[in-house]
C-alpha positions as protocol buffer text, in pm:
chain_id: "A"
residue {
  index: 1
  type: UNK
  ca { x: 905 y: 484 z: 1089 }
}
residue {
  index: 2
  type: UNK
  ca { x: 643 y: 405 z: 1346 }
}
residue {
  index: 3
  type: UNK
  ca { x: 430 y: 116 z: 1244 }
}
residue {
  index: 4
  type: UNK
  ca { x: 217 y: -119 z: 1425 }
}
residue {
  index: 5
  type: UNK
  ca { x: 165 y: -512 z: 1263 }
}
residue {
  index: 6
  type: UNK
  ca { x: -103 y: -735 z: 1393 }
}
residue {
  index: 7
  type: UNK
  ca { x: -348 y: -983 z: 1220 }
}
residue {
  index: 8
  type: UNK
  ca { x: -667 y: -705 z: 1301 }
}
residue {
  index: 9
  type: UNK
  ca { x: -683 y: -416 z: 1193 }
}
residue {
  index: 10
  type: UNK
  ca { x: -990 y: -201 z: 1272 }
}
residue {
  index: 11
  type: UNK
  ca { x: -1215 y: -78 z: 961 }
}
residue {
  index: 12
  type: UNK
  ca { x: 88 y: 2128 z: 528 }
}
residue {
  index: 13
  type: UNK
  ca { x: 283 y: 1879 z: 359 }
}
residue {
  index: 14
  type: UNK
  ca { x: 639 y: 1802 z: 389 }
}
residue {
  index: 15
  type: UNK
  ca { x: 762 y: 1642 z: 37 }
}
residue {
  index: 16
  type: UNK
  ca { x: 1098 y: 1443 z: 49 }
}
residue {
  index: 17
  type: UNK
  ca { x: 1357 y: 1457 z: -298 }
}
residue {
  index: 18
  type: UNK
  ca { x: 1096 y: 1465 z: -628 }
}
residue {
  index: 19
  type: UNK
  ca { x: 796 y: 1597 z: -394 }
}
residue {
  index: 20
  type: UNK
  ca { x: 710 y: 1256 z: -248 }
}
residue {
  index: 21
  type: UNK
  ca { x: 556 y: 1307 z: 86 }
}
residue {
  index: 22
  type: UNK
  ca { x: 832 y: 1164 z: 338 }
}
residue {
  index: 23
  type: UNK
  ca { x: 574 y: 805 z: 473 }
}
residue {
  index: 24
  type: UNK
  ca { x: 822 y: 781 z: 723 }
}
residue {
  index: 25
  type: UNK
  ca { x: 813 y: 1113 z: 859 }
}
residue {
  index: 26
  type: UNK
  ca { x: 463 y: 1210 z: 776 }
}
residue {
  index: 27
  type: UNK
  ca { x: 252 y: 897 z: 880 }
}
residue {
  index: 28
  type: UNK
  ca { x: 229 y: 582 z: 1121 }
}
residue {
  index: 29
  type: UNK
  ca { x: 141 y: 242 z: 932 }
}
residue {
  index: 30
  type: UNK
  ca { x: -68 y: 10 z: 1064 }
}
residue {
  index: 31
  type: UNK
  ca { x: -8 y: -375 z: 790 }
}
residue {
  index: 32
  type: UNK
  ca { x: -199 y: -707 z: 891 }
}
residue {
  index: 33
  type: UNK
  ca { x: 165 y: -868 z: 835 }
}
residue {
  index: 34
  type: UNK
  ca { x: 509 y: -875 z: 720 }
}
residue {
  index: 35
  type: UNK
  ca { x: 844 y: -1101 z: 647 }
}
residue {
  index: 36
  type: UNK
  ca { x: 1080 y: -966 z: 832 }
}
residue {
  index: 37
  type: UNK
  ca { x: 1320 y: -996 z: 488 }
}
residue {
  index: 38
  type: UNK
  ca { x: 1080 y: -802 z: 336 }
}
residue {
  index: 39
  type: UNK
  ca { x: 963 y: -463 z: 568 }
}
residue {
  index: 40
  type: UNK
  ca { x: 665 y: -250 z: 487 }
}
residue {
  index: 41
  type: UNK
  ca { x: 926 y: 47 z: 505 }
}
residue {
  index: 42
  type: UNK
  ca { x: 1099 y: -112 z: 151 }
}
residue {
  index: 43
  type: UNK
  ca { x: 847 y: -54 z: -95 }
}
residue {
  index: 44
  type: UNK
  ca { x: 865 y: 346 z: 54 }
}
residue {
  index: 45
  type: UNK
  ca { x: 1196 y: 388 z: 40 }
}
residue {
  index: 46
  type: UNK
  ca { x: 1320 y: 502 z: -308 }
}
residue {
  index: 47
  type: UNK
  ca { x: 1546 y: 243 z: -476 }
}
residue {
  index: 48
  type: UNK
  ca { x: 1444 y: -56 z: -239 }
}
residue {
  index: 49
  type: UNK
  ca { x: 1486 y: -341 z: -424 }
}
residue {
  index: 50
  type: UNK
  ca { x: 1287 y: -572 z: -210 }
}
residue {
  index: 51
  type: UNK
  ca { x: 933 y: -406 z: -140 }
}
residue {
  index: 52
  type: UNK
  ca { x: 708 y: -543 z: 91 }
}
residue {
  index: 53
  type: UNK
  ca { x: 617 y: -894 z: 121 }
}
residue {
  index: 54
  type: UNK
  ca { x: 275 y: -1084 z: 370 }
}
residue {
  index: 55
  type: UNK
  ca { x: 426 y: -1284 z: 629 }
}
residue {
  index: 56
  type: UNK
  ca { x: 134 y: -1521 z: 551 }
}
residue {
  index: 57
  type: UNK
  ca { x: -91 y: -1579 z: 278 }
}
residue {
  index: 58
  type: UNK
  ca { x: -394 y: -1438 z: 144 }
}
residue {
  index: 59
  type: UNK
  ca { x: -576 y: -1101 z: 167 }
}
residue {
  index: 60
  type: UNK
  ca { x: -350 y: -820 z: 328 }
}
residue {
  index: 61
  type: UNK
  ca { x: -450 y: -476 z: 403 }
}
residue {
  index: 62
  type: UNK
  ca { x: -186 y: -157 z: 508 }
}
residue {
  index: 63
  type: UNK
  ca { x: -303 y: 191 z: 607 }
}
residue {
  index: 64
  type: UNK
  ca { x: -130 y: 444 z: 643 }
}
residue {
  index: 65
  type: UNK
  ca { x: -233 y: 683 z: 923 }
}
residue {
  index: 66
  type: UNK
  ca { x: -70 y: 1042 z: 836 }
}
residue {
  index: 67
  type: UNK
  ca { x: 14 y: 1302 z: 1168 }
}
residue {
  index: 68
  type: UNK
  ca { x: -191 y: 1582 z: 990 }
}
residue {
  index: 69
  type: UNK
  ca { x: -477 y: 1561 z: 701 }
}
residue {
  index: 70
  type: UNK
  ca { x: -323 y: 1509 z: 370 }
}
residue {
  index: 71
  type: UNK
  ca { x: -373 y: 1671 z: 18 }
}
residue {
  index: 72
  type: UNK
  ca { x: -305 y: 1419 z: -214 }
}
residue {
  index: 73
  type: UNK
  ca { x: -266 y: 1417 z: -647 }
}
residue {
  index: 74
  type: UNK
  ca { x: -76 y: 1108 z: -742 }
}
residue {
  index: 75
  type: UNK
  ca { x: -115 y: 700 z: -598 }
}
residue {
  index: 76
  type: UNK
  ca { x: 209 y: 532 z: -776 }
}
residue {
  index: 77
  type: UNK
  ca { x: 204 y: 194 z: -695 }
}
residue {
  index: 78
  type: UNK
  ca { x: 417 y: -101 z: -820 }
}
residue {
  index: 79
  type: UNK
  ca { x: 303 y: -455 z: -759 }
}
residue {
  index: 80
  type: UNK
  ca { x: 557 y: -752 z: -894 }
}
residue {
  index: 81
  type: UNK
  ca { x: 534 y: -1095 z: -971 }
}
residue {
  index: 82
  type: UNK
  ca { x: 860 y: -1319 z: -965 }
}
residue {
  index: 83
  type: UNK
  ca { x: 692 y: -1726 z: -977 }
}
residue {
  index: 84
  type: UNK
  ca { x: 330 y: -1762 z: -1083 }
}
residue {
  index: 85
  type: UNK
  ca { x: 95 y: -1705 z: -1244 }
}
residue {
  index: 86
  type: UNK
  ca { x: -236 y: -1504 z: -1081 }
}
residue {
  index: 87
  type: UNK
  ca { x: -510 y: -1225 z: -1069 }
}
residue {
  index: 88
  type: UNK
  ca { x: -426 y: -1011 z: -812 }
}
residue {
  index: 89
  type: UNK
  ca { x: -717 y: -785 z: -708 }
}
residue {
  index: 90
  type: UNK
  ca { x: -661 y: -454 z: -472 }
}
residue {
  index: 91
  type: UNK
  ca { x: -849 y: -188 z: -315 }
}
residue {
  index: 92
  type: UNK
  ca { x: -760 y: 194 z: -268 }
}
residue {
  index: 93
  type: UNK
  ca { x: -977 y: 391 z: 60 }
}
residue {
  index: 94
  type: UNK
  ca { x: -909 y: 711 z: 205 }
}
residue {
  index: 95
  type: UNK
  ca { x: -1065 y: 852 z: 554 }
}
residue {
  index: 96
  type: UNK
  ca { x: -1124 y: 1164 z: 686 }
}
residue {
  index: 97
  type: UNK
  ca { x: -1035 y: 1015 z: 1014 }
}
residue {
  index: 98
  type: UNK
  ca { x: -967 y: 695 z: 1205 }
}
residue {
  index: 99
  type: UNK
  ca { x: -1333 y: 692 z: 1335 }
}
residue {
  index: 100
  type: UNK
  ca { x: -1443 y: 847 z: 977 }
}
residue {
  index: 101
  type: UNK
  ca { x: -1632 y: 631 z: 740 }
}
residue {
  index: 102
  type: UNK
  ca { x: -1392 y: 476 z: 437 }
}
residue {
  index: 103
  type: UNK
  ca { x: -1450 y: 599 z: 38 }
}
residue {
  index: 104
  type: UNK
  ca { x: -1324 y: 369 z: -249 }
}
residue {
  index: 105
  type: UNK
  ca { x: -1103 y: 501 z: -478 }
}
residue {
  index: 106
  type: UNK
  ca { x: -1056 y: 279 z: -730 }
}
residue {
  index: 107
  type: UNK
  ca { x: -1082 y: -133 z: -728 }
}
residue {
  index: 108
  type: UNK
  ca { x: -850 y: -307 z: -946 }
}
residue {
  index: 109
  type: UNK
  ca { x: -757 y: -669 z: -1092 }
}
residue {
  index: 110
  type: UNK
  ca { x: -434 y: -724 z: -1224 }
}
residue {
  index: 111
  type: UNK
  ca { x: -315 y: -1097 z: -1417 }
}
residue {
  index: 112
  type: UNK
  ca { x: 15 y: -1165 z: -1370 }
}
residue {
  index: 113
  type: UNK
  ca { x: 286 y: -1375 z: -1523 }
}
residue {
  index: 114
  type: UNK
  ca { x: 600 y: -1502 z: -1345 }
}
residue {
  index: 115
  type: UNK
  ca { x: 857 y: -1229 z: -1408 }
}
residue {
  index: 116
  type: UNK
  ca { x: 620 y: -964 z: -1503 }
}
residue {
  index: 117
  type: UNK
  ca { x: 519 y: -597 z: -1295 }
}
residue {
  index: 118
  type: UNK
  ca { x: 237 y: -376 z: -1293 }
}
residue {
  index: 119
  type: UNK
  ca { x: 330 y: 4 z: -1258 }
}
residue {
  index: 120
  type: UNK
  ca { x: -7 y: 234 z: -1179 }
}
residue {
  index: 121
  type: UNK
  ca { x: -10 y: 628 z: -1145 }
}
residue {
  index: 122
  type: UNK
  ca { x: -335 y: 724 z: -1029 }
}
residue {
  index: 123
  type: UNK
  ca { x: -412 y: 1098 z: -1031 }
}
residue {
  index: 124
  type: UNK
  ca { x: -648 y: 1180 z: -784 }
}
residue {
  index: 125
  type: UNK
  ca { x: -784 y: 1498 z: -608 }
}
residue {
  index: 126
  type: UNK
  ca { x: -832 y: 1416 z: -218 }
}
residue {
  index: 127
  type: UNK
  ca { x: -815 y: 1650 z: 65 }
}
residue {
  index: 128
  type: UNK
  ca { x: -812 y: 1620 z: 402 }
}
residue {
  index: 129
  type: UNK
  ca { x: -657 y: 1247 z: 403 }
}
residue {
  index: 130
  type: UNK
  ca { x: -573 y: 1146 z: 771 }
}
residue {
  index: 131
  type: UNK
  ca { x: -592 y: 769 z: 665 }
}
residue {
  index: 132
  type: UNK
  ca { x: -496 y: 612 z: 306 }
}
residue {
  index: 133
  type: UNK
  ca { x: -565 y: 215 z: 311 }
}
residue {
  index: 134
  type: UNK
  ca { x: -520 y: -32 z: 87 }
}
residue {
  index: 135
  type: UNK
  ca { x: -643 y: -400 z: 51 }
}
residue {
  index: 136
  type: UNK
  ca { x: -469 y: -678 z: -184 }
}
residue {
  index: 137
  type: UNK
  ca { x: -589 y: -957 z: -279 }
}
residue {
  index: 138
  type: UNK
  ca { x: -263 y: -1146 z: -424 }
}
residue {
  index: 139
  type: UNK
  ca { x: -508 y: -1405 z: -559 }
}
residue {
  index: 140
  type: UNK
  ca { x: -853 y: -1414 z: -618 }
}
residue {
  index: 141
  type: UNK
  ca { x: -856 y: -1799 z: -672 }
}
residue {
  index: 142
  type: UNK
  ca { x: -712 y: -1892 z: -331 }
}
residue {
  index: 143
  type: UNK
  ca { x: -383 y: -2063 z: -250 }
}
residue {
  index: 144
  type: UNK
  ca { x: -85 y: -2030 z: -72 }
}
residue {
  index: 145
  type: UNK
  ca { x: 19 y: -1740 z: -254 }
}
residue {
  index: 146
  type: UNK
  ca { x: 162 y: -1381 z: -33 }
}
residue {
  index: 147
  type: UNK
  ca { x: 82 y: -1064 z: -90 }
}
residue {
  index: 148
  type: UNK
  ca { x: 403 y: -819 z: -188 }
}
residue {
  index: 149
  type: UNK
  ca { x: 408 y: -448 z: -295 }
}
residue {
  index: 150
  type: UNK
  ca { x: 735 y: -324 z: -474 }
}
residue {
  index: 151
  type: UNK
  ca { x: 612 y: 38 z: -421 }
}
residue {
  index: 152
  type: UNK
  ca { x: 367 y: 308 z: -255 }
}
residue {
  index: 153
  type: UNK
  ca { x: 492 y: 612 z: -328 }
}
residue {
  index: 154
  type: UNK
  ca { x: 221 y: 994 z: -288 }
}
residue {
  index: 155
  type: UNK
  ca { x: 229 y: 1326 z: -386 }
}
């Protein structure tokens, strides 16, 4: 996977097993941060236990920038929670283009407990992707608390 990590990041499908579009293959990510336990490549890898996790705290945004525009019908995301309690709030945007002008999909909040998950399919109808980003919040209070994403996966 080609990816690129850094604190600032600037405002014909091929479908792997189960018709998941191969991130890896298919798309460069660009993530404001990472543990290096924890690699933005886990939470797109099927069966990764670990998922992403920040490798500081507060707001985190990934994008990923795909080779070719995109048709896409399903966002499955999978945010966990292992130690406290919070309201996580995230942000979906597509792009036409890396110089193109972003469009919100969907804003959400989530409250979490320790031990608890949130598992989101979001059907969708975009074409001509060439950039999917999204923005989390891991707590809209504040505090020393790091973003993590158990999975991204698109069809």
């Amino acid at each position: 996977m080609r990816k690129r990590i850094g604190s600032q990041i600037l405002a014909g499908q091929k479908a792997e097993a189960g018709g998941w579009l191969n991130l890896e293959q298919e798309a460069e990510v660009e993530v404001t941060s990472e543990d290096p336990k924890h690699p933005i490549e886990s939470a797109f890898l099927p069966k990764e236990p670990s998922g992403w996790r920040a490798g500081f705290p507060g707001r985190q945004c990934l994008r990923l920038i795909f080779d070719s525009p995109q048709m896409l019908r399903l966002i499955h995301l999978v945010f966990t929670e292992e130690h406290q309690a919070r309201t996580q709030e995230f942000v979906l945007r597509w792009s036409a283009g890396e110089r193109e002008p972003f469009r919100e999909i969907l804003r959400q909040q989530y409250n979490f407990a320790p031990g608890s998950s949130e598992i989101e399919d979001y059907i969708v109808s975009l074409e001509g992707v060439k950039v999917l980003e999204l923005e989390i919040n891991p707590s809209i209070s504040g505090g020393d608390i790091r973003a993590t994403l158990a999975e991204l996966r698109l069809r």
